[in-house]
C-alpha positions as CSV (number, residue, x, y, z in Angstrom):
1,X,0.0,0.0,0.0
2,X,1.6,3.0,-1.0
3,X,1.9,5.8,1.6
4,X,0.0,9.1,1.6
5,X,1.5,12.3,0.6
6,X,1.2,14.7,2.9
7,X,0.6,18.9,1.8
8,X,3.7,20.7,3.5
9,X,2.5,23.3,6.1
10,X,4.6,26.5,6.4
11,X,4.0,28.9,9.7
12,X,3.7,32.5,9.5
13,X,5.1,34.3,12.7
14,X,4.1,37.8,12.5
15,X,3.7,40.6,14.8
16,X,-0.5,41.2,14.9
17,X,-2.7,41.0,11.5
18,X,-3.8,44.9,12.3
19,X,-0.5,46.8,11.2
20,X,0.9,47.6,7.5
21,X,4.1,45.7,7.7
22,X,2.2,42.6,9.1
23,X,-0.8,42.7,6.4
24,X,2.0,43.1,3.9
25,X,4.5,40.6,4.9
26,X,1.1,37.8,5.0
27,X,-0.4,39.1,1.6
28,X,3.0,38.7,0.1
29,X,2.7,34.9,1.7
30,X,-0.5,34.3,0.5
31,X,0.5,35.8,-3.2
32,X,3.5,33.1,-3.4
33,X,1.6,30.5,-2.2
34,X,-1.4,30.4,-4.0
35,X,-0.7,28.1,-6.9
36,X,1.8,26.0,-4.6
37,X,0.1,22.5,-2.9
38,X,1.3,24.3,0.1
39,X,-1.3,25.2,3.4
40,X,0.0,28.0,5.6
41,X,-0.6,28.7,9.3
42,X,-0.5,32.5,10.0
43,X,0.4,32.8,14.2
44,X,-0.3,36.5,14.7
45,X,1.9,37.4,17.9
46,X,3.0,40.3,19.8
47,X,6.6,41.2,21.0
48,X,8.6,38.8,22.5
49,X,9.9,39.5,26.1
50,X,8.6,42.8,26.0
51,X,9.5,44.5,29.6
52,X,6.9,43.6,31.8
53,X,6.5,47.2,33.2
54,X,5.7,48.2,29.5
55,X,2.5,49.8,31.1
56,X,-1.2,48.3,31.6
57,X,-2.0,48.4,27.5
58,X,0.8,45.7,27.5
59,X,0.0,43.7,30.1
60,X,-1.7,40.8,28.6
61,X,0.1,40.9,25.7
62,X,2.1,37.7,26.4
63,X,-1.3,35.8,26.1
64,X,-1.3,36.4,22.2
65,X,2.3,35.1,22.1
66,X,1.2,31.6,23.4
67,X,0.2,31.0,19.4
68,X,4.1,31.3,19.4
69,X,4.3,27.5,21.2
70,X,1.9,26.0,19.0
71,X,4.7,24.9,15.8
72,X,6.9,21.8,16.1
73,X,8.4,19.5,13.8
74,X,5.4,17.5,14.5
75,X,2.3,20.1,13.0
76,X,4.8,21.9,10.9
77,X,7.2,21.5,7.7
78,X,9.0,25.0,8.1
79,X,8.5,28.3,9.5
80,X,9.0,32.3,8.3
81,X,9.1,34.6,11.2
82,X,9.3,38.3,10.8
83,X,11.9,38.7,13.4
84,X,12.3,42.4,12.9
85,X,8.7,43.0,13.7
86,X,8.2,40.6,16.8
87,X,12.1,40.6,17.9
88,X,12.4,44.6,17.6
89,X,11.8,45.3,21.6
90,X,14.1,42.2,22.7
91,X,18.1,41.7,22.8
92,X,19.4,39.0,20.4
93,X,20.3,37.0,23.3
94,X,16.4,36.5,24.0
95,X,16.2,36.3,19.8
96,X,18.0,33.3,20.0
97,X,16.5,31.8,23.0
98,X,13.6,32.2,21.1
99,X,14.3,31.1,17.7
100,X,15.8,28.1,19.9
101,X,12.3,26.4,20.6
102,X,11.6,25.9,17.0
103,X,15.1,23.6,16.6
104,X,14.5,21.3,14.1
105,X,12.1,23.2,12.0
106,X,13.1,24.9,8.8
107,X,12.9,28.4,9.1
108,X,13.6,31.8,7.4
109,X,14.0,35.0,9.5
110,X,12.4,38.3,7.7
111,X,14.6,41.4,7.8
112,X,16.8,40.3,10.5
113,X,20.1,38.7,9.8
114,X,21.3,36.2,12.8
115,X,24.3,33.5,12.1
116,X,22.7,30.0,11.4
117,X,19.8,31.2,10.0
118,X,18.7,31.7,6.7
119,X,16.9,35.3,6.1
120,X,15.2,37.6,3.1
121,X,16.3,41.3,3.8
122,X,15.1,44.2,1.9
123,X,17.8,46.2,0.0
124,X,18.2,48.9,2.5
125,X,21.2,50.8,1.4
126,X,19.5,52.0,-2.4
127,X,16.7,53.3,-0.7
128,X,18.4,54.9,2.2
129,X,21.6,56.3,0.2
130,X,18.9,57.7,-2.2
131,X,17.1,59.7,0.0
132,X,20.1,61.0,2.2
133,X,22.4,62.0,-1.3
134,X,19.0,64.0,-2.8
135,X,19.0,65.9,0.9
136,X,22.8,66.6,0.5
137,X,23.2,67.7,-3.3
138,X,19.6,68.6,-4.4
139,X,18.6,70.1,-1.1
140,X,22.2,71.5,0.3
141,X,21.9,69.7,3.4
142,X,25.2,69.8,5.3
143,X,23.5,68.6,9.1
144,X,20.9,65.8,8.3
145,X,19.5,64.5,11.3
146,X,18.3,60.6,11.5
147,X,16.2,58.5,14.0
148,X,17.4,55.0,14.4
149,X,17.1,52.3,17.0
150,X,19.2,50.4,19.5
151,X,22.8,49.1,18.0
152,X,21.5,45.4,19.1
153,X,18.7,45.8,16.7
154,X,20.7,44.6,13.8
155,X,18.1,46.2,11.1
156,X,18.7,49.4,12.8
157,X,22.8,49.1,13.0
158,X,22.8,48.5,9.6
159,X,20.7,51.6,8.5
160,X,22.6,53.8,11.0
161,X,25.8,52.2,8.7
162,X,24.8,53.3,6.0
163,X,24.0,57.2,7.3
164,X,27.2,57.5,8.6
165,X,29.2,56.2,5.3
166,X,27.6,58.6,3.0
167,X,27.6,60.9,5.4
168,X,31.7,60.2,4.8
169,X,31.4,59.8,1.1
170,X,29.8,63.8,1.1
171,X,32.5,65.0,3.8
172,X,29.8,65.8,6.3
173,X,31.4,64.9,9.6
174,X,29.4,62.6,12.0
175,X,27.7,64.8,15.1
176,X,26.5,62.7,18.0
177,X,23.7,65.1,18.2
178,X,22.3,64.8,15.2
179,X,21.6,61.0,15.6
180,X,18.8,59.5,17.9
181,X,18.7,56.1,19.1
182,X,15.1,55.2,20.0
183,X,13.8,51.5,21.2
184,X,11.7,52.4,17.9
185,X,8.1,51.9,20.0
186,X,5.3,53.7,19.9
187,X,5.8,54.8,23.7
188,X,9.5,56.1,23.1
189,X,9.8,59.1,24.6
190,X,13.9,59.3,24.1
191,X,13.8,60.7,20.3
């Protein structure tokens, strides 16, 4: 008797279904996959190991993250997780203890580059270097000011990168002052 084909199932870890990246990121899914024998799981979380003392909005937050424990090698073939959306408020210490429960599973980090793991990045220097050379030679900008995130955030080091090499390439010398380094929240009140 021959054995039963079973359709691969692919997980979707994303940050809510409510916000544009999120709805973006699971359209795009849903786009690739619709011709594909392929079922997919969407698991709509929140932040992981978002401070506790966050404030009373985020204090039952951690009860949408349980979806998080539902995939294992047994219920799934693989597993995409936008780790720049639900990572962002953690430190990649607490990235990789997360990303460690799904060991054994397949997986694919979105915009967040981590060793050992496979990830799809958008091509953030074109868009950045754009915008920051049309300031400086269209617009004769000699202070340009930019709002980034933590250094452990790798998504944000790498932006902040990029601003400070063209900043070089245009001889505009770096000023502390003129760079803030927000936990990139809605409740930041640092930038």
């Amino acid at each position: 008797m021959e054995k039963t084909r079973r359709r691969k199932t692919i997980g979707l870890l994303v940050g809510g279904v409510s916000d544009n990246y999120s709805i973006s990121v699971i359209r795009g899914m849903q786009e690739v996959i619709k011709d594909k024998d392929v079922n997919i799981v969407i698991l709509p979380g929140k932040y992981i190991f978002r401070d506790k003392d966050s404030g009373q909005r985020y204090q039952w937050e951690y009860q949408y993250n349980a979806l998080f424990s539902l995939p294992n090698a047994d219920n799934i073939d693989g597993l995409i997780i936008a780790a720049s959306s639900i990572c962002s408020l953690t430190t990649r210490k607490n990235m990789e203890k997360f990303l460690g429960l799904y060991s054994g599973i397949p997986m694919v980090l979105i915009e967040e580059e981590l060793e050992g793991y496979a990830s799809v990045r958008v091509d953030d220097e074109s868009g950045l270097r754009a915008g920051l050379e049309y300031l400086i030679e269209q617009e004769n900008c000699n202070r340009v000011c930019m709002i980034g995130g933590d250094d452990d955030n790798t998504v944000a080091l790498a932006r902040k990168k990029i601003y400070l090499k063209v900043l070089e390439e245009n001889g505009i010398p770096f000023e502390e002052r003129y760079f803030a380094a927000g936990n990139l929240s809605e409740n930041d009140t640092q930038v």
